[in-house]
C-alpha angles and dihedrals in degrees: 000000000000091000092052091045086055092051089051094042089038087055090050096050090049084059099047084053096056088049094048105240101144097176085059103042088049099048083042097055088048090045084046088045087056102050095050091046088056101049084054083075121097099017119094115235089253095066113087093236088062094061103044081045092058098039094062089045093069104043092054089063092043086064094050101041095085079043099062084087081229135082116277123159123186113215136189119232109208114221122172106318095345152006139307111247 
């Protein structure tokens, strides 16, 4: 159902963008964020749902990250052949 609910709230905050309500957009991708971080719960990362949780999670926060009116910087942490999640 959470993962249902962020599609919904994601949608939403594409079209607030369009629109250019900043305020909104921002408030709907860390409500999005939310949603998809907590459907990650109760799966195990090998089950397919984990993963595509996890990766709109992060997206979503992704999208409201220039919006914070801060700085805020995402980084990747090499480890072995690839980067830590």
């Amino acid at each position: 159902m959470m993962y249902e609910w962020g599609n919904k709230m994601e949608k939403f905050g594409d079209d607030c963008l369009k629109k250019g309500h900043k305020i909104s957009v921002h408030d709907n991708y860390i409500k999005t964020w939310n949603y998809f971080s907590n459907s990650e719960y109760g799966s195990l990362p090998s089950e397919p749902r984990f993963q595509k949780n996890w990766e709109k999670s992060v997206e979503c926060m992704h999208k409201a990250a220039p919006l914070q009116g801060g700085v805020l910087e995402v980084i990747k942490i090499s480890f072995e052949d690839g980067y830590l999640p």
